[in-house]
Each structure stands twice: as structure tokens, then as C-alpha cells.
PDB file with one MODEL, atoms N, CA, C and O in Angstrom:
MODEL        1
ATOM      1  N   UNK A   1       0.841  -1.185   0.000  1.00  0.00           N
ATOM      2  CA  UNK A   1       0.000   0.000   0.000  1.00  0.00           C
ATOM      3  C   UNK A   1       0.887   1.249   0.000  1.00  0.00           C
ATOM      4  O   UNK A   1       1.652   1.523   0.924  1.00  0.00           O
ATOM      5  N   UNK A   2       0.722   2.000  -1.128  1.00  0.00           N
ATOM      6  CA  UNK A   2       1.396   3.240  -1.052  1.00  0.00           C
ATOM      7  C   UNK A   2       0.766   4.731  -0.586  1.00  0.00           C
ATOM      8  O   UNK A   2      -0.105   5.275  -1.264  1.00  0.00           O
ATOM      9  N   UNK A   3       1.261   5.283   0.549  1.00  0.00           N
ATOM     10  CA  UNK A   3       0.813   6.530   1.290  1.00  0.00           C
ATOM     11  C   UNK A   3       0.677   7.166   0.334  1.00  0.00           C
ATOM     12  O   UNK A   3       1.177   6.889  -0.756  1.00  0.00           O
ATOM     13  N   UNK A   4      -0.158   8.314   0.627  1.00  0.00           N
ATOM     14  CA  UNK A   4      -0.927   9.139  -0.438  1.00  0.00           C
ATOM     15  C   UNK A   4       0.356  10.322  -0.245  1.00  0.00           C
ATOM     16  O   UNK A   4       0.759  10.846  -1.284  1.00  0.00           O
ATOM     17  N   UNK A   5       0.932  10.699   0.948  1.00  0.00           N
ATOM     18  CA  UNK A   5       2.347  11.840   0.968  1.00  0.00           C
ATOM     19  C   UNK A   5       3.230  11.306  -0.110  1.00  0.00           C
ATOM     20  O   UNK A   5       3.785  12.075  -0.895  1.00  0.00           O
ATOM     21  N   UNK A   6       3.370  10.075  -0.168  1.00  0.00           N
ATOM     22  CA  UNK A   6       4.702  10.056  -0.861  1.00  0.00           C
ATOM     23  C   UNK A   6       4.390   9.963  -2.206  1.00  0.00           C
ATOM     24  O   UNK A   6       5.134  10.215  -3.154  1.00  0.00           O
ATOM     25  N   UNK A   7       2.922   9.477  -2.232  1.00  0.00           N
ATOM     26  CA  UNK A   7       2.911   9.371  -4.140  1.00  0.00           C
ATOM     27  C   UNK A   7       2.454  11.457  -4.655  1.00  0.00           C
ATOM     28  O   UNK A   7       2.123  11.833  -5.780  1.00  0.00           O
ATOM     29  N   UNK A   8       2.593  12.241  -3.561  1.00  0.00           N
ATOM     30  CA  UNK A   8       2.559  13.051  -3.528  1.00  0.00           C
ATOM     31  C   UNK A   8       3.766  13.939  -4.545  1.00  0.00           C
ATOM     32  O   UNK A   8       3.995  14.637  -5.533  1.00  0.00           O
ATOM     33  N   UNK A   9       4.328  13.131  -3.182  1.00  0.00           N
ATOM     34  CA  UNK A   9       6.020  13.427  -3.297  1.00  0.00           C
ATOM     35  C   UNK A   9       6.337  13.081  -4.594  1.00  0.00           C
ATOM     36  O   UNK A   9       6.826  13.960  -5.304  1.00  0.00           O
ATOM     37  N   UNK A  10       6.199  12.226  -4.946  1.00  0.00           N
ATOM     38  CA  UNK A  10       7.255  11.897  -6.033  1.00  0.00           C
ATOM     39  C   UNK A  10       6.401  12.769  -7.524  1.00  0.00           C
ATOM     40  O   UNK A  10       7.083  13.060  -8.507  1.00  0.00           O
ATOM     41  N   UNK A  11       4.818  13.106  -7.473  1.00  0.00           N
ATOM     42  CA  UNK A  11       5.036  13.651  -8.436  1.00  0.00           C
ATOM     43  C   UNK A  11       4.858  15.047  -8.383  1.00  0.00           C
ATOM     44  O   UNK A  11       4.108  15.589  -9.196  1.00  0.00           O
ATOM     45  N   UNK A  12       5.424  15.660  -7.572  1.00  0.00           N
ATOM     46  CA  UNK A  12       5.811  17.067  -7.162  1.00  0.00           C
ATOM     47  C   UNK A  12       7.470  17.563  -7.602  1.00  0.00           C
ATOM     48  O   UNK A  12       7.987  18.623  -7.956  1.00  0.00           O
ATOM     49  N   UNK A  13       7.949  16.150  -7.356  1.00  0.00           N
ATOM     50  CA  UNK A  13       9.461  16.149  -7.741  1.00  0.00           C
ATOM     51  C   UNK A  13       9.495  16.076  -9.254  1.00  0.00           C
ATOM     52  O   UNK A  13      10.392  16.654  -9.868  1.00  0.00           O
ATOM     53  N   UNK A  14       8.727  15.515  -9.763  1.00  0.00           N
ATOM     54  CA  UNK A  14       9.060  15.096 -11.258  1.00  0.00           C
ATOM     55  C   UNK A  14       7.855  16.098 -11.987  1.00  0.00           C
ATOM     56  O   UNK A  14       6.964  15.675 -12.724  1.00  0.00           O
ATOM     57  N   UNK A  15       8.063  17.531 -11.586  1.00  0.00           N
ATOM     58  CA  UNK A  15       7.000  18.093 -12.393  1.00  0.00           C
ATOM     59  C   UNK A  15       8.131  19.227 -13.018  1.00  0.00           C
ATOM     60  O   UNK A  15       9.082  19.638 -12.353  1.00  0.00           O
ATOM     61  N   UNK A  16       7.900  19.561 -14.132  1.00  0.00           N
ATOM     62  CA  UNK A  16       8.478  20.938 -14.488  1.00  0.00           C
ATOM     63  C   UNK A  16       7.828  22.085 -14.716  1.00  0.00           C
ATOM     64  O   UNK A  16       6.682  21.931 -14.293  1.00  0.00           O
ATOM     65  N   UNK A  17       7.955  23.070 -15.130  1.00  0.00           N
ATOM     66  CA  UNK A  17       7.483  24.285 -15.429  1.00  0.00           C
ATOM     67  C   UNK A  17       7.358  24.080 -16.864  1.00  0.00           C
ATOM     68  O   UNK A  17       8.147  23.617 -17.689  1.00  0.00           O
ATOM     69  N   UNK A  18       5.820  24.676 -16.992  1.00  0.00           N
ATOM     70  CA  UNK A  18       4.881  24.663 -18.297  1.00  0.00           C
ATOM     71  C   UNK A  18       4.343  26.352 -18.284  1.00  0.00           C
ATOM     72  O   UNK A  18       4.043  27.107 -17.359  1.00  0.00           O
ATOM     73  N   UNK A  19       4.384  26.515 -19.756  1.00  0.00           N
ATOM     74  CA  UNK A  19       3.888  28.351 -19.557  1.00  0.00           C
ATOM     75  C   UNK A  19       2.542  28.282 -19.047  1.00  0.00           C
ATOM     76  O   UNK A  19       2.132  29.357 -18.607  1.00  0.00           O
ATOM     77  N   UNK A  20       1.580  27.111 -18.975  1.00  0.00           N
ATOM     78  CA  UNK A  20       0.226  27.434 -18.281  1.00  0.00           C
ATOM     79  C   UNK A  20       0.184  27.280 -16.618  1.00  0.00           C
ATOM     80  O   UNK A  20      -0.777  27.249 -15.849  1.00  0.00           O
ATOM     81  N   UNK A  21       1.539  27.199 -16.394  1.00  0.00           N
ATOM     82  CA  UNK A  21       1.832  28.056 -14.906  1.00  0.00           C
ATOM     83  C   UNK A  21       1.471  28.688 -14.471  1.00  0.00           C
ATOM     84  O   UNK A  21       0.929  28.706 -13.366  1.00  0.00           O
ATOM     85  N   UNK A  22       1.735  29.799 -15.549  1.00  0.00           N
ATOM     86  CA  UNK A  22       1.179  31.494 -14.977  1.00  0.00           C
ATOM     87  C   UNK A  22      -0.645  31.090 -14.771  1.00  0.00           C
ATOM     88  O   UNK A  22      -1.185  31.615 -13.797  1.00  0.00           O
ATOM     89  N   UNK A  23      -1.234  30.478 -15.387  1.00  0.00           N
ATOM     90  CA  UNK A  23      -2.574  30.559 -15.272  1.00  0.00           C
ATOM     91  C   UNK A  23      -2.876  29.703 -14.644  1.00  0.00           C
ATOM     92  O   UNK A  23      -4.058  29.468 -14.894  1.00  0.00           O
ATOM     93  N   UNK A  24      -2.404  28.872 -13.741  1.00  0.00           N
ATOM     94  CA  UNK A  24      -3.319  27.929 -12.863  1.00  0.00           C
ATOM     95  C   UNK A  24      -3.084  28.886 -11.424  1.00  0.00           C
ATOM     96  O   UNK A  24      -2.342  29.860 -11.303  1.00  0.00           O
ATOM     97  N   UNK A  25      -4.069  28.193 -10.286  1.00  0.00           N
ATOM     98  CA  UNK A  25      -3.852  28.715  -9.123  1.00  0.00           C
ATOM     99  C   UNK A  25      -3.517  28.333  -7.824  1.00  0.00           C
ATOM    100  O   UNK A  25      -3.703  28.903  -6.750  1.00  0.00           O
ATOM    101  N   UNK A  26      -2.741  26.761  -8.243  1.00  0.00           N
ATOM    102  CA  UNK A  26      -2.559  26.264  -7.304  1.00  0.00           C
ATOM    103  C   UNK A  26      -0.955  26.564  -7.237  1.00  0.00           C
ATOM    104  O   UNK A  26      -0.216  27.078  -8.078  1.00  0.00           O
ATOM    105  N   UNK A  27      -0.608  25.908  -5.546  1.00  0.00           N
ATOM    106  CA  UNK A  27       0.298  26.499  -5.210  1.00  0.00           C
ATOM    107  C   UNK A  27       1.833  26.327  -5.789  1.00  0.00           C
ATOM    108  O   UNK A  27       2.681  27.201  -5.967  1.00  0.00           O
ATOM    109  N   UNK A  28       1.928  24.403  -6.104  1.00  0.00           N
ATOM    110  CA  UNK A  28       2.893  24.166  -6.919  1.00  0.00           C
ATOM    111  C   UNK A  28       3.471  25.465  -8.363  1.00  0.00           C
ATOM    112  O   UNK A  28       4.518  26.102  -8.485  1.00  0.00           O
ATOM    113  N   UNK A  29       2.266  25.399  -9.195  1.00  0.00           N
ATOM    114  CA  UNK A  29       2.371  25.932 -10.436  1.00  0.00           C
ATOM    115  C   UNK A  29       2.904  27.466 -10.393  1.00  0.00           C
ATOM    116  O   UNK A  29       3.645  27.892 -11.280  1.00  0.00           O
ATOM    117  N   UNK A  30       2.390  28.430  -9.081  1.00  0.00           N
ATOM    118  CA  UNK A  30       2.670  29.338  -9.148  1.00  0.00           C
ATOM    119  C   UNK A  30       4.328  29.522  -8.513  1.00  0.00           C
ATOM    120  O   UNK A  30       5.032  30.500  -8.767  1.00  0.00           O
ATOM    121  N   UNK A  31       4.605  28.753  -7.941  1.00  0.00           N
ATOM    122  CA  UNK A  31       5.570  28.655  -7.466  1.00  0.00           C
ATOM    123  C   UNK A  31       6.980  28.233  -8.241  1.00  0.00           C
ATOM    124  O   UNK A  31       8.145  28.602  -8.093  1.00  0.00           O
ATOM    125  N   UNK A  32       6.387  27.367  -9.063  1.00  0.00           N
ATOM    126  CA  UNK A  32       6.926  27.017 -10.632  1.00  0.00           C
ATOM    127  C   UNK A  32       7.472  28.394 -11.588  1.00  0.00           C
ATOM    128  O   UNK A  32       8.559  28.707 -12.072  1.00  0.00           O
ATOM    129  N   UNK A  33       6.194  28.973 -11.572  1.00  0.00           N
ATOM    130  CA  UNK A  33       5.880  30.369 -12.887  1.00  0.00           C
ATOM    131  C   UNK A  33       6.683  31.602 -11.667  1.00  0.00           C
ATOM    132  O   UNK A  33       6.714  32.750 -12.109  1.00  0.00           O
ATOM    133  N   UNK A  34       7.127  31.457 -10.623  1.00  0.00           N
ATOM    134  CA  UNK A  34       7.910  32.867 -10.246  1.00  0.00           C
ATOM    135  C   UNK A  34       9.123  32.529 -10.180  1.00  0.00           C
ATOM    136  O   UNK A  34      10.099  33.276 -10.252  1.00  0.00           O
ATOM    137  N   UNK A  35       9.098  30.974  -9.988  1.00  0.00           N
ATOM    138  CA  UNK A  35      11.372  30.669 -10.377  1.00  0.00           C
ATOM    139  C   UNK A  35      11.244  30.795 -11.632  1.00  0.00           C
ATOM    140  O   UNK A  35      11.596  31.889 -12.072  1.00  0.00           O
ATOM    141  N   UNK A  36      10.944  30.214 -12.202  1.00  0.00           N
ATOM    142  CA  UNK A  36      11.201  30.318 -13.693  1.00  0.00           C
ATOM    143  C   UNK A  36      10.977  32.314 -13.953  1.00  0.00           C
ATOM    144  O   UNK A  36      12.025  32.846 -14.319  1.00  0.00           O
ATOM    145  N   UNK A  37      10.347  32.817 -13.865  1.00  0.00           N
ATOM    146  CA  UNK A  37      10.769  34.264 -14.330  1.00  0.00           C
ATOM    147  C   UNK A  37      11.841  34.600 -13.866  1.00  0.00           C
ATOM    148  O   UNK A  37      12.771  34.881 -14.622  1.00  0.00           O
ATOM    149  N   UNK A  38      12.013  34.669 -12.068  1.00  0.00           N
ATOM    150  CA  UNK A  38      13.084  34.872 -11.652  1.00  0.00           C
ATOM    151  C   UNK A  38      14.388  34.455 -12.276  1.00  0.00           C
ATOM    152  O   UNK A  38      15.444  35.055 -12.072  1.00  0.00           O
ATOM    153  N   UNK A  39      14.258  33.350 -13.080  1.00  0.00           N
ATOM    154  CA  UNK A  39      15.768  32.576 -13.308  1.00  0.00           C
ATOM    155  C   UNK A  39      15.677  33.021 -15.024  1.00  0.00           C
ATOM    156  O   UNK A  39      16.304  32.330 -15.826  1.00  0.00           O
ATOM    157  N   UNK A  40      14.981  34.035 -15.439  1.00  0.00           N
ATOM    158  CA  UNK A  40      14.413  33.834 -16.796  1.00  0.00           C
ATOM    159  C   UNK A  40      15.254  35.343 -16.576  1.00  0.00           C
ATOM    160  O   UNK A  40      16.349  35.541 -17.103  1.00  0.00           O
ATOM    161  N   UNK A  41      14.629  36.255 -15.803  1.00  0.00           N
ATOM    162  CA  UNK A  41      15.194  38.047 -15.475  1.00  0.00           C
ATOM    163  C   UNK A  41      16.586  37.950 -15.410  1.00  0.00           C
ATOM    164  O   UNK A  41      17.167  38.672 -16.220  1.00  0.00           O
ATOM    165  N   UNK A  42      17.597  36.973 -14.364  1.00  0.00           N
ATOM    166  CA  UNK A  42      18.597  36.585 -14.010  1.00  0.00           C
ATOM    167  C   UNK A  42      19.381  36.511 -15.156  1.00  0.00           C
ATOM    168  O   UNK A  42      20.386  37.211 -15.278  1.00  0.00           O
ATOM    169  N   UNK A  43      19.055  35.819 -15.906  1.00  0.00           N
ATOM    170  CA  UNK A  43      19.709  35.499 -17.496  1.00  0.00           C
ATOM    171  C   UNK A  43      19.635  36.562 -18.102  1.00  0.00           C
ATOM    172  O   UNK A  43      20.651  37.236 -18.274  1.00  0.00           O
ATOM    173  N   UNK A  44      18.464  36.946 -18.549  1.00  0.00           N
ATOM    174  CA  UNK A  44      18.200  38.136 -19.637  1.00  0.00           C
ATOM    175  C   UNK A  44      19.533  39.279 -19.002  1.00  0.00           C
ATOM    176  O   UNK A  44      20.563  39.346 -19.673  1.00  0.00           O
ATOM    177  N   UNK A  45      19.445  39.931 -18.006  1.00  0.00           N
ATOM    178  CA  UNK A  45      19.961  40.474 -17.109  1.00  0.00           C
ATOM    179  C   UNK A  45      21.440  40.219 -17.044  1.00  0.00           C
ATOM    180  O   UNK A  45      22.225  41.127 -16.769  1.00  0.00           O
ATOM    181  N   UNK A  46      21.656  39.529 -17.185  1.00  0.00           N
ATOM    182  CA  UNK A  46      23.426  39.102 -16.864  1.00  0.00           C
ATOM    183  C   UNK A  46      23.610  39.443 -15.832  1.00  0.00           C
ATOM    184  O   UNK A  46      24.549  40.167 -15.502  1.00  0.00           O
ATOM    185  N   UNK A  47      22.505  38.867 -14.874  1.00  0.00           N
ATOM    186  CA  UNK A  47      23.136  39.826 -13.445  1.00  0.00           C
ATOM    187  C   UNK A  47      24.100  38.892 -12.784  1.00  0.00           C
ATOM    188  O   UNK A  47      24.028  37.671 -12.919  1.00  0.00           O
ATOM    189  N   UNK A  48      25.231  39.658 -11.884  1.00  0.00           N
ATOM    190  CA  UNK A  48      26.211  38.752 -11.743  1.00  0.00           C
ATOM    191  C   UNK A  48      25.975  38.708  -9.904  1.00  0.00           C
ATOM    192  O   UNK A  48      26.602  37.978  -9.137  1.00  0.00           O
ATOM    193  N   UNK A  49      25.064  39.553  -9.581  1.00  0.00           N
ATOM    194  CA  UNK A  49      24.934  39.696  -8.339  1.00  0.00           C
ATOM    195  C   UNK A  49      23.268  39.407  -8.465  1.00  0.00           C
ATOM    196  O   UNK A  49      22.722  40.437  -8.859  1.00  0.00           O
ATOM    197  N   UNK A  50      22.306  38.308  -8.246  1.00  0.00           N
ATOM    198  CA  UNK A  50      21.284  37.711  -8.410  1.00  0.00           C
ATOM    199  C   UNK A  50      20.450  38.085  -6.913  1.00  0.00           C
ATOM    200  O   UNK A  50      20.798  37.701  -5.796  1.00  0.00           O
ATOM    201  N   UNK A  51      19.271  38.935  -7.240  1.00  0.00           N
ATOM    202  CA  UNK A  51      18.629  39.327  -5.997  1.00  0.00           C
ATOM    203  C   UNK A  51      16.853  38.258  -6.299  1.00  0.00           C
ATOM    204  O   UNK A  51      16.639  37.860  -7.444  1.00  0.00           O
ATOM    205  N   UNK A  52      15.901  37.973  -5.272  1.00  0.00           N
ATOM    206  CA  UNK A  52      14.642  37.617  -5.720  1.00  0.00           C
ATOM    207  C   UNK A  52      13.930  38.673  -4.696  1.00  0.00           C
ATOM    208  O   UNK A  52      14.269  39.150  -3.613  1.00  0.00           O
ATOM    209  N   UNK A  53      12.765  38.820  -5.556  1.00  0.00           N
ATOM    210  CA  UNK A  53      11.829  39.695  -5.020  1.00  0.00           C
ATOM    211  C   UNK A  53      11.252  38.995  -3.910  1.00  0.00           C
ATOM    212  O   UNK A  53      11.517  37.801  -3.771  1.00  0.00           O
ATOM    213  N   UNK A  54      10.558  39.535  -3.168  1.00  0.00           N
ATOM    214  CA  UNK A  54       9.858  38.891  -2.043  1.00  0.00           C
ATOM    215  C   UNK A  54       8.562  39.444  -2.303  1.00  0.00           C
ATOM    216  O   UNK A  54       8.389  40.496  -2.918  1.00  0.00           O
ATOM    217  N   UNK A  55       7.581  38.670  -1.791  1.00  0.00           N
ATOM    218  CA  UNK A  55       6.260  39.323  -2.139  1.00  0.00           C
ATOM    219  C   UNK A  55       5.474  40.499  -2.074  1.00  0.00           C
ATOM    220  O   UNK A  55       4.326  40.529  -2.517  1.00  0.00           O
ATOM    221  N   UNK A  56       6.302  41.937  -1.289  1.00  0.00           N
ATOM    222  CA  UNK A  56       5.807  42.993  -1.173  1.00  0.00           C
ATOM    223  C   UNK A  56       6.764  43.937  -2.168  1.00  0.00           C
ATOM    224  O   UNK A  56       6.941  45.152  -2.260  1.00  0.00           O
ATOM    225  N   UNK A  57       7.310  42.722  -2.893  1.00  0.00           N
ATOM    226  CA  UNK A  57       8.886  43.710  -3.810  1.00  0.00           C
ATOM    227  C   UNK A  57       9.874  44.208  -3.409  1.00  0.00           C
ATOM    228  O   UNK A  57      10.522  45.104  -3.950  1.00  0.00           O
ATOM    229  N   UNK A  58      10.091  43.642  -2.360  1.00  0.00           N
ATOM    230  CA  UNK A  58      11.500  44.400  -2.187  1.00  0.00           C
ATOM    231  C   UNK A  58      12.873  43.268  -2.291  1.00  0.00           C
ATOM    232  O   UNK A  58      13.022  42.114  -1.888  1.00  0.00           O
ATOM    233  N   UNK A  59      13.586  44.044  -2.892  1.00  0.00           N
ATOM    234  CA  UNK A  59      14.816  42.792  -3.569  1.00  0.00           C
ATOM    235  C   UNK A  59      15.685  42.133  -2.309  1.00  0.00           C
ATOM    236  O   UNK A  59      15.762  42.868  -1.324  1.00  0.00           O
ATOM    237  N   UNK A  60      16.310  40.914  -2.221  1.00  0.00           N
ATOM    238  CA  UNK A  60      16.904  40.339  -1.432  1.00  0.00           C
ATOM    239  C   UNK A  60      18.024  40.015  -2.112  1.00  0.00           C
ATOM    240  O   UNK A  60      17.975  39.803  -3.324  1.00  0.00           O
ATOM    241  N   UNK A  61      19.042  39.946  -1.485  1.00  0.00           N
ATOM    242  CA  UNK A  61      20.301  39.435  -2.642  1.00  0.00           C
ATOM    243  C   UNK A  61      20.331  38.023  -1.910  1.00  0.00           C
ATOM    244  O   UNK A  61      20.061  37.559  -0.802  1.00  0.00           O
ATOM    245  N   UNK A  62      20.786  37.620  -3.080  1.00  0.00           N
ATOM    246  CA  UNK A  62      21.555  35.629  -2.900  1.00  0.00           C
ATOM    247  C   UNK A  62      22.911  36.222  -2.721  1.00  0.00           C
ATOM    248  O   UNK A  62      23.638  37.052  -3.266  1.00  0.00           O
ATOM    249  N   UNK A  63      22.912  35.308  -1.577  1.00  0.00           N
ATOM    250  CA  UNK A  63      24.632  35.546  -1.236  1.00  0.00           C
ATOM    251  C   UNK A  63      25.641  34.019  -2.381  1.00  0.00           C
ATOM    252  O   UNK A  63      25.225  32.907  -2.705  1.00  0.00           O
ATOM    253  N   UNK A  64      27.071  34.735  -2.686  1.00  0.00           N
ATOM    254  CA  UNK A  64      26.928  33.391  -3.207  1.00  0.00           C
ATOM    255  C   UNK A  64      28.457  32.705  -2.379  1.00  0.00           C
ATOM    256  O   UNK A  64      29.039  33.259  -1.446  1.00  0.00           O
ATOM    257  N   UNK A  65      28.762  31.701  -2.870  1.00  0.00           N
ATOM    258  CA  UNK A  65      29.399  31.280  -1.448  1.00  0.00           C
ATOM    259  C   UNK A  65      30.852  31.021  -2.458  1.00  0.00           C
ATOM    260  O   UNK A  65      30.958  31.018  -3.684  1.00  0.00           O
ATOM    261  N   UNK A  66      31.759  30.837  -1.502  1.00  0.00           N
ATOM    262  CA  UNK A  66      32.953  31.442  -1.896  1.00  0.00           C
ATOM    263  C   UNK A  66      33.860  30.320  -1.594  1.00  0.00           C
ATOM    264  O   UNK A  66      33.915  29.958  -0.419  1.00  0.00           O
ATOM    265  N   UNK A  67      34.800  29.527  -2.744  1.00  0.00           N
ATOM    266  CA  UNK A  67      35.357  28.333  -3.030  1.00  0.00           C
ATOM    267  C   UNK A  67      36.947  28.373  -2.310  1.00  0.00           C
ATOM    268  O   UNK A  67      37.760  27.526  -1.941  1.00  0.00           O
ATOM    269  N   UNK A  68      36.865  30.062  -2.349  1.00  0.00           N
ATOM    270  CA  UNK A  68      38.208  30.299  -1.985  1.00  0.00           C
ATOM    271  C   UNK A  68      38.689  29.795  -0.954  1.00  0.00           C
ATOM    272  O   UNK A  68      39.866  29.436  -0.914  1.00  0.00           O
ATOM    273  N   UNK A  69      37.513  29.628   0.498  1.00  0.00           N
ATOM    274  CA  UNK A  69      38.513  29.095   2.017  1.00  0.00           C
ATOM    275  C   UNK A  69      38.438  27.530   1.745  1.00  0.00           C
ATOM    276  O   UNK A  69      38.980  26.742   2.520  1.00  0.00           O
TER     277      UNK A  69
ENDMDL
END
């Protein structure tokens, strides 16, 4: 018998981002449709210092971590 969490799980893991993202309203999809812009701006952008909005807009930077020590 397989738990209903894990068959959850696994196809939550194996989903990708589809442009009818933006138009559904559940929570996966939207969550899908704001990385994907985010990682879509990031590119376009060449930003070399990568910030994400937070939901009232205000930018956060990604720290990025440092190979050097």
C-alpha cells in the first residue's frame, strides 16, 4: 500500500514548469511560474549579483558562497 504523501512526493518532484503556470492557481504551479521568471530576469539580465523579489517587492540578494577558504 502506497501513502498518499509520498505518491505526492514523487510527483511534485518530477514536475516541471509549463507556460500554463502562470494561469493555474494552485500552489505548486505558481511557485513554478515565479522561479522560472526569476531565473528567466537573471539570465536576460546578466546579473552577476542575483537578488529575488519577495512578495511585497522588495529585492533580497543571494549571497553566493565562496570556493576560496
Amino acid at each position: 500500500m502506497v501513502k498518499k504523501d509520498n505518491y505526492n512526493s514523487e510527483n511534485i518532484a518530477g514536475r516541471y514548469y509549463e507556460s500554463e503556470d502562470y494561469k493555474r492557481n494552485d500552489q505548486l504551479s505558481s511557485g513554478l511560474a515565479t522561479t522560472h521568471e526569476q531565473v528567466s530576469d537573471a539570465y536576460m539580465e546578466d546579473q552577476s549579483d542575483p537578488v529575488i523579489e519577495d512578495i511585497v517587492g522588495v529585492d533580497i540578494s543571494i549571497p553566493r558562497k565562496s570556493y576560496d577558504e
